[in-house]
C-alpha positions in Angstrom: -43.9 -172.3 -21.2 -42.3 -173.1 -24.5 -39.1 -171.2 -26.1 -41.7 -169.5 -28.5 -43.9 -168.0 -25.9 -41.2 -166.4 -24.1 -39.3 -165.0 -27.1 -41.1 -161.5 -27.0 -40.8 -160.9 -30.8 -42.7 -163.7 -31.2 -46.0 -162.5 -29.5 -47.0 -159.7 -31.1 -49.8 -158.7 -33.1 -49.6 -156.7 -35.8 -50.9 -152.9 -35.3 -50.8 -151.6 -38.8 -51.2 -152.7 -42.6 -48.0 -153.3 -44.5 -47.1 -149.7 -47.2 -47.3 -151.8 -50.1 -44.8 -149.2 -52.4 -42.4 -149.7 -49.2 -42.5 -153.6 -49.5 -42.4 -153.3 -53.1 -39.1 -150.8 -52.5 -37.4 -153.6 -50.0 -38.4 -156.1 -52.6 -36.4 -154.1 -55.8 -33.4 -153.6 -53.2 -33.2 -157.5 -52.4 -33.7 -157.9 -56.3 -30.8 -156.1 -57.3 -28.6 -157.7 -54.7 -29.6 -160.7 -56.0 -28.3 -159.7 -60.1 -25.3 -160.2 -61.4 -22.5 -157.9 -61.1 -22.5 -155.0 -63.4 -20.4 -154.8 -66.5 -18.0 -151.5 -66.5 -20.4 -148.7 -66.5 -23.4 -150.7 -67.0 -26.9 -151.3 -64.5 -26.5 -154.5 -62.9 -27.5 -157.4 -65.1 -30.9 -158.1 -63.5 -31.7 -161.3 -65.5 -32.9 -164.4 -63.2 -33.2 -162.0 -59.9 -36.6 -162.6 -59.4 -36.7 -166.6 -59.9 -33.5 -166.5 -57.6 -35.3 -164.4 -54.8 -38.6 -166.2 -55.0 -36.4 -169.3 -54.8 -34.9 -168.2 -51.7 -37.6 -166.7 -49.5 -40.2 -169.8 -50.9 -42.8 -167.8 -53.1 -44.1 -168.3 -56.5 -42.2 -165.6 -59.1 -45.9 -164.5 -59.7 -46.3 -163.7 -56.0 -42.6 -161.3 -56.3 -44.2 -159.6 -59.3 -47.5 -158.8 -57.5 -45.7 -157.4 -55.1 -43.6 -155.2 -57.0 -46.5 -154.1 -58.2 -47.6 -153.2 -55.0 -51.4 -155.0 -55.9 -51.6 -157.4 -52.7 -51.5 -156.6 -48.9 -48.4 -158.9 -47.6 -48.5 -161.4 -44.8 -46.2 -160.8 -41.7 -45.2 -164.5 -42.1 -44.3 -163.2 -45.7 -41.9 -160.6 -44.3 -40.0 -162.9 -41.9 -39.9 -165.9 -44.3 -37.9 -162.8 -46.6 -35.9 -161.3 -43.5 -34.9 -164.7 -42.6 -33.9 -165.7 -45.7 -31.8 -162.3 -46.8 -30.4 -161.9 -43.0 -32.2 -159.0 -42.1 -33.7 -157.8 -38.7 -37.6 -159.6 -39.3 -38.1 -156.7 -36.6 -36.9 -153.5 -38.6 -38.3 -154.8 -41.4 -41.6 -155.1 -39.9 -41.4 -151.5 -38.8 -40.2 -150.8 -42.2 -43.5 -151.6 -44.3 -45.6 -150.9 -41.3 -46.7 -153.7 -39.9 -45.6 -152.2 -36.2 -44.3 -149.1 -35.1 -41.0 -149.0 -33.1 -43.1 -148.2 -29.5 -44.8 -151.7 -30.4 -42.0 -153.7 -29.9 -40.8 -155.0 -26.7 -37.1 -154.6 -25.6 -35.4 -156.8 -22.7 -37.6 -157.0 -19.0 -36.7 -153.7 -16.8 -35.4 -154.9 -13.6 -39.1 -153.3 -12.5 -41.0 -156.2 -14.6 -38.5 -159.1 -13.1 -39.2 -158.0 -9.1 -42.8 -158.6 -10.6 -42.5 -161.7 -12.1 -40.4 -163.1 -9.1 -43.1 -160.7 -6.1 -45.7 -163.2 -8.1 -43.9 -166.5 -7.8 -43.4 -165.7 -3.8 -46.5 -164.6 -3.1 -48.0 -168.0 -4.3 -49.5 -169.5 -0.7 -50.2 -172.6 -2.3 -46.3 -173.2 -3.0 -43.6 -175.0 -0.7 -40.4 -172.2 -0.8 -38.6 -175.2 -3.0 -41.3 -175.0 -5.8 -41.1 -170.9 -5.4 -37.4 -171.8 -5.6 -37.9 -174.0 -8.7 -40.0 -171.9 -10.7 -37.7 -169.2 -10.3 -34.8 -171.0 -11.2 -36.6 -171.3 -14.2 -37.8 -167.4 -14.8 -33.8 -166.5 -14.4 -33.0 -169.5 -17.3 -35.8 -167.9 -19.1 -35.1 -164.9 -18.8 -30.8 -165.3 -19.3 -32.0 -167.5 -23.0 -34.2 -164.1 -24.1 -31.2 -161.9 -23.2 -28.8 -164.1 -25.2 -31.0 -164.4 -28.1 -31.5 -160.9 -28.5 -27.4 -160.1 -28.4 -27.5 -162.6 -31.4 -29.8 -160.9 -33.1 -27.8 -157.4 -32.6 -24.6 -159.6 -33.3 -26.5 -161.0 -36.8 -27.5 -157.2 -37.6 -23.9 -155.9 -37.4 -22.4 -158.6 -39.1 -25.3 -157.8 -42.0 -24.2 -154.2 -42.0 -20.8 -154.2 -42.0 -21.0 -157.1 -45.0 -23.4 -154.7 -46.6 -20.9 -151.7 -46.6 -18.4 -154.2 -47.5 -20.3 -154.8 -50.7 -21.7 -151.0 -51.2 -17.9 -150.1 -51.2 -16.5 -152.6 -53.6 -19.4 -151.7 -55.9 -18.7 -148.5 -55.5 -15.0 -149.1 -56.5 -15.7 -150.8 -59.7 -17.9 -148.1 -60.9 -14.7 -145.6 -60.1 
């Protein structure tokens, strides 16, 4: 079984169609992060912002502006190639424009679904008890690499927070 398989996030299969005037909102928010800094009372200076994000998450400009439009259905690869590239949860943003809802995404195994997994592996007749023993040496790796990836993904989402706070506040102060 490779990493990909056993990575959960990785396996599912998107339920709904992306809200196109949602994608289009996440795509404005990521814009304006992405323009200069305001001048004293001024809008941000928006200039560039959209050849700078299509740089970044790999699309053609024309592809950003149909999307802001909200003209085009968008590709879940689409979505992650943007989470990925902006730091933000590929999961929550799925949810966000649609593509899942939040009872479609699998969380860590229950201790339920690991007696399971391991009842299968030592029911196998077939299997000496050091090949049982193997495999299930295996399903515990497995199983501890999910866990740790997933506590770097909540570690990556509070880092994004609080740095986005960080800069919410500080723009907040140089309007004041």
């Amino acid at each position: 079984m490779t990493r990909e398989s056993r990575f959960p996030y990785d396996q599912l299969v998107a339920g709904g169609v992306v809200d196109r005037a949602e994608w289009a909102s996440v795509v404005r928010e990521l814009l304006e992060q992405e323009g200069a800094p305001a001048s004293k009372g001024g809008k941000p200076r928006t200039h560039g912002a959209k050849t700078r994000f299509a740089a970044k998450v790999g699309v053609a400009v024309r592809t950003a502006d149909s999307w802001l439009r909200s003209e085009v259905d968008v590709k879940e690869a689409s979505v992650k190639a943007v989470a990925e590239a902006y730091g933000i949860n590929a999961i929550s943003l799925l949810i966000r424009v649609g593509f899942y809802t939040r009872e479609e995404i699998p969380t860590g195994l229950t201790n339920k679904q690991i007696d399971e997994e391991q009842r299968a592996v030592l029911e196998l007749d077939d299997l000496s008890d050091q090949q049982k023993a193997m495999i299930l040496q295996a399903l515990d790796e497995m199983r501890q690499d999910d866990e740790r990836i997933l506590h770097e993904q909540r570690t990556r989402d509070r880092r994004r927070r609080q740095e986005r706070v960080a800069e919410l506040v500080e723009r907040a102060r140089r309007v004041a």
